[in-house]
N, C-alpha and C positions, 0 to 999 in steps of 0.2 A: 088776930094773931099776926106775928110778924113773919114778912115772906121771908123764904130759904138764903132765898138771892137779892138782900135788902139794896145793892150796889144797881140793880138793873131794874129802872123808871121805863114802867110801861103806861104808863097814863098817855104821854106823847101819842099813844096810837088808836087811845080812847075816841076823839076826832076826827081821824082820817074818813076823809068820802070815798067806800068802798070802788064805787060806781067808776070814777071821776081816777081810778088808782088804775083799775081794769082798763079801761079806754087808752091809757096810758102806755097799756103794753105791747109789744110787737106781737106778731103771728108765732113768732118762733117760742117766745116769751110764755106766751097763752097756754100753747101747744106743752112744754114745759110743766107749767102748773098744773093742767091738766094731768099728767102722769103723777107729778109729785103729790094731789087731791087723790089720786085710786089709789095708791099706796097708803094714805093716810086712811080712809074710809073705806075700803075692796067693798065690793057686791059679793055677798053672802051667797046667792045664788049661783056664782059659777066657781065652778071647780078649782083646789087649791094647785092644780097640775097645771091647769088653764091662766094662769093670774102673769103670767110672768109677761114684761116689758116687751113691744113688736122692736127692736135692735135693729130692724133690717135698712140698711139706708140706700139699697136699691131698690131700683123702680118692678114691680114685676113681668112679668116678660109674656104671662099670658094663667090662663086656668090651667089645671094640676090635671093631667091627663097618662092616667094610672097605665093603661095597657101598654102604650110609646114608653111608658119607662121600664116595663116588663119586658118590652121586644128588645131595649135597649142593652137592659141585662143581660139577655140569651145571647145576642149576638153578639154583644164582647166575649163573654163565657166561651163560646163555641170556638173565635180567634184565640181565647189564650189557650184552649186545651188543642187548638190544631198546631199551636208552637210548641208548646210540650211536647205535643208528641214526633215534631220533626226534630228537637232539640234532644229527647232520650235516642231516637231513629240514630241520629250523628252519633252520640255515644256511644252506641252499643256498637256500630260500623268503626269505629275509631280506633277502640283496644285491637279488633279483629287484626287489623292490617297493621299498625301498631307495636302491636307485641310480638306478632312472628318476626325473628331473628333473621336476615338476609341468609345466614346459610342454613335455616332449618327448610327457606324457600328453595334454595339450591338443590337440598337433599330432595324436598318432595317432588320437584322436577326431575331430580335424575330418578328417583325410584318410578317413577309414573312412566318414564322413556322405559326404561328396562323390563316395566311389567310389559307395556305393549309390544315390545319387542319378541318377550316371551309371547304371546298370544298368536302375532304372527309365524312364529317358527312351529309352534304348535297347537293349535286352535282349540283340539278337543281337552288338552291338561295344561294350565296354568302353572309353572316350573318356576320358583324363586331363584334370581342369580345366587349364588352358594358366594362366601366369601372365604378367602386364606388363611386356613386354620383354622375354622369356626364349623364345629357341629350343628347340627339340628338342632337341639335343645336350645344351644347357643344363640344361634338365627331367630327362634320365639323369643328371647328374654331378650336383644337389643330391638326386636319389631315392637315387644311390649311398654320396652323402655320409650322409646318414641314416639307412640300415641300415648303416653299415659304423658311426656314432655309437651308436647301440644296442644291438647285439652288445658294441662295447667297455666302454659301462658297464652288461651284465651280467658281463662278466668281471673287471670293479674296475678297467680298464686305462683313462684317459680320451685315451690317445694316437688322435690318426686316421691313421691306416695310407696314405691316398693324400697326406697334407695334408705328413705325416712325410717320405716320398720328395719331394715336391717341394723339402722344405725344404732336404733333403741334397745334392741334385742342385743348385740353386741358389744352394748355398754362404751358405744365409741367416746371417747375423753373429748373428742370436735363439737359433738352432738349437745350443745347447751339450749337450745332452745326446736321448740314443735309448733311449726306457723300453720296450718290449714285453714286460716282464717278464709272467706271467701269463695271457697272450692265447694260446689253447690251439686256437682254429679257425685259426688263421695258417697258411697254406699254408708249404711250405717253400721254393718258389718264390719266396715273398716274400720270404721272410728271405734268398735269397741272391741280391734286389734292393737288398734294404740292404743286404750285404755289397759288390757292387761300386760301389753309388751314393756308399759313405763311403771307396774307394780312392781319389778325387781331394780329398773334403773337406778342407777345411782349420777349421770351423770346432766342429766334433761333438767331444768331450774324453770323454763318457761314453757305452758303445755295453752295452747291457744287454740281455739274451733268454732270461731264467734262464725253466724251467718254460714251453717253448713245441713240447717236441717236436722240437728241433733235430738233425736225424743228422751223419752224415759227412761228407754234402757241405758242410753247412752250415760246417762246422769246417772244413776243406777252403778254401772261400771265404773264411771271417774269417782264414785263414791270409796266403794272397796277399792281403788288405786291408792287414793288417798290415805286409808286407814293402813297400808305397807309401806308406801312410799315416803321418804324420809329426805328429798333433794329439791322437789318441785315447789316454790315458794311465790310462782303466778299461776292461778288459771283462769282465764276467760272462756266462756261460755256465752256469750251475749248474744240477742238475735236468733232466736232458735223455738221450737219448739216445748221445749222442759213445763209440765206442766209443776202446779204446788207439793205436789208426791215430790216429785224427784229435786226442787231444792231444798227441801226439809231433808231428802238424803244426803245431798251433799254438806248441809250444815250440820246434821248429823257425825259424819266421817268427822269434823274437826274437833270432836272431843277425844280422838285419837290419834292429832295430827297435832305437832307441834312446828314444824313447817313452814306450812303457809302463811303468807302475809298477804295476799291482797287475791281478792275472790271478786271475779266479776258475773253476774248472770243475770243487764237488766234486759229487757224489752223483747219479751217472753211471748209466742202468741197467747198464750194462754195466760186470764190474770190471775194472780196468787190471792186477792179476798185478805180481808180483815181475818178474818179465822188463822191465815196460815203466817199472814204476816205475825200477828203476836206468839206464833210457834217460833217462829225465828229468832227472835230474840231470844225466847227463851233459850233454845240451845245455843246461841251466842256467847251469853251470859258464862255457859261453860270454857269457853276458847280466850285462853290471855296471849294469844301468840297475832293472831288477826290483825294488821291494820289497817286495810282499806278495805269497803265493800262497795263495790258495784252494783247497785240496786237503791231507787228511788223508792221508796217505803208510800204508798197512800195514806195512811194516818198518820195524823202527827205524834200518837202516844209511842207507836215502835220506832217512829224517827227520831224524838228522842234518848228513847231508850237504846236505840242503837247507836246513836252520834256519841251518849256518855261513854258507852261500853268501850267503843273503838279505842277514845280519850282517853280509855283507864289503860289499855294495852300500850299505848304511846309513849302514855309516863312510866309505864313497867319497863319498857321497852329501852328506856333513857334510863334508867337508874340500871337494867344490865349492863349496861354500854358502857356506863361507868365506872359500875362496881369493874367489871372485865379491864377497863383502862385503868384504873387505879392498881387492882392487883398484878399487872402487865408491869406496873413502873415500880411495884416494890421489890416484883424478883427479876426486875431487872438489874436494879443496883445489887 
C-alpha cells in the first residue's frame, strides 16, 4: 500500500546505529529524551494526577517539614489578625473625635461646668441652669435634641430622628428624602414610626434604613406604607435582619404600588432559599413599574427570570416616556 506521506523517505534512518546516535548526546540532550520517551510510553501503574513533568529548576532547599509550615501559618495569621484589630481599634477612635463639631465640644464643656457648679451650690438636689424664656417642657425637648444630635454624629448619620418625624408627619415640601442609613441604636419602634408617618406623605421620594437592625415587623410596616404611599420611588433596606416572610411582603405591596422604581434588600442575615426566591419572581412578574432590584438571586432560573422582567419594565418604561414626549409636542404646537 502506498504511504500517506509518499514525499517523506524514511529508509535513510533504516541504518542509523542506535547506540553510536545515544553516545552522541549531551546530559542535557539525554535528560530531554528521557521526558519526551514517558510521555510517549507513561507507566500504567502510576497515577494519571501523578504523570505530570518535575518543571522545577531550582535546587531544593531541604525535606518538607509539615509542622514548621503549620507554625508558620499560625504565626502570620495571629500578626494579621493583631493588625486588624488595631487597624478597626483606629477606626472606631477616629469617627469619635472626628465627627464631634468644635462647638458641640464647647457646649458639653460648658454644660458639664454649670452642672458642677450646681452640685456645689447645692449638694443634695441637682438644679438645671433655666434659660430665657424657655419652660420646663421646653428645657427636655432642647436636652433631648442634643443627645439624640450626638449619638447621631458618632454614628456618621447627621439625620435627627424626632426633627425627621415631624418633618414627615407635617408633610414638609423640604423633606425629599429619609437617611437612617447606619444609625444602629434606633429602636425598632421608631422605624415603624416612620414607616406609618410616610403612609400619608406625599412629599418623601427616598425612604433609606440599610444596616439598622430592621426585622419583620419592620418590613411588615414598609409593606402597608407602600400599598398607600404614592411619592416614595427608592427604598433601601439592605443589611438588616428581614427574614424570607417579610421580603415576599414587601414584593407583595408592589402589586399595589405603582411607584416604586428601585427596591433594595440584599444581605439579609437570614437567607431567603430557593423556595422563596422563585416566590419573588413570581409576584415580580405582577409589577411593570419596578426597575432596579437590589438583591443577588442564588439560582440562576430566578436570576433570569428576574433580569428579563426588570428588561420588560425598561422598555415599557421608554415607550411611556415617549409616547408622553410625543403627546407633550403635538399639544404643544
Amino acid at each position: 500500500p502506498a504511504l500517506p506521506f509518499p514525499h517523506i523517505r524514511l529508509n535513510k534512518y533504516e541504518e542509523v546505529d542506535e547506540d553510536e546516535l545515544l553516545a552522541s548526546l549531551s546530559s542535557e540532550e539525554l535528560r530531554e529524551l528521557e521526558r519526551e520517551l514517558a510521555d510517549l510510553d507513561p507507566d500504567n501503574n502510576v497515577p494519571i494526577g501523578l504523570r505530570q513533568k518535575d518543571q522545577t529548576a531550582k535546587t531544593p532547599t531541604g525535606t518538607f517539614d509539615r509542622d514548621a509550615l503549620l507554625k508558620y501559618w499560625e504565626d502570620d495569621n495571629k500578626k494579621l489578625q493583631e493588625v486588624k484589630g488595631e487597624r478597626k481599634a483606629e477606626q472606631v477612635r477616629g469617627p469619635e473625635i472626628s465627627k464631634l463639631e468644635p462647638q458641640l465640644l464647647l457646649k458639653k464643656a460648658s454644660n458639664k461646668e454649670k452642672k458642677d457648679k450646681c452640685k456645689k451650690e447645692n449638694p443634695t438636689r441637682i438644679k438645671c441652669p433655666q434659660r430665657n424664656g424657655q419652660s420646663k417642657g421646653s428645657r427636655i425637648e432642647v436636652r433631648r435634641t442634643e443627645t439624640a444630635d450626638q449619638n447621631l454624629n458618632l454614628s456618621g448619620n447627621p439625620t435627627v430622628i424626632d426633627k425627621a418625624l415631624e418633618q414627615i408627619l407635617g408633610d414638609d415640601p423640604t423633606m425629599n428624602e429619609v437617611n437612617l442609613n447606619n444609625i444602629e441604636d434606633i429602636s425598632q419602634e421608631t422605624l415603624l414610626r416612620f414607616a406609618e408617618a410616610l403612609c400619608t406623605n406625599t412629599q418623601v421620594h427616598v425612604f433609606s434604613l440599610a444596616n439598622t437592625h430592621a426585622d419583620d415587623r419592620v418590613a411588615f410596616a414598609i409593606s402597608k406604607m407602600l400599598r398607600e404611599n404614592r411619592s416614595i420611588k427608592n427604598l433601601n433596606i439592605e443589611s438588616n435582619f428581614v427574614s424570607g416572610q417579610g421580603i415576599l411582603a414587601l414584593l407583595a405591596a408592589l402589586q399595589h404600588n405603582r411607584t416604586l422604581v428601585e427596591l433594595r434588600f440584599h444581605n439579609q442575615r437570614h437567607i431567603c432559599g430557593g423556595k422563596v426566591e422563585m416566590e419573588m419572581v413570581q409576584l415580580l412578574r405582577e409589577n411593570t413599574t419596578l426597575l432596579k432590584l437590589g438583591y443577588q438571586f442564588d439560582l440562576p432560573g430566578p436570576r433570569m427570570t428576574a433580569t428579563s422582567i426588570l428588561t420588560r419594565n425598561q422598555d415599557q418604561q421608554r415607550q411611556r416616556s415617549s409616547a408622553s414626549y410625543v403627546k407633550k409636542c403635538i399639544f404643544s404646537k
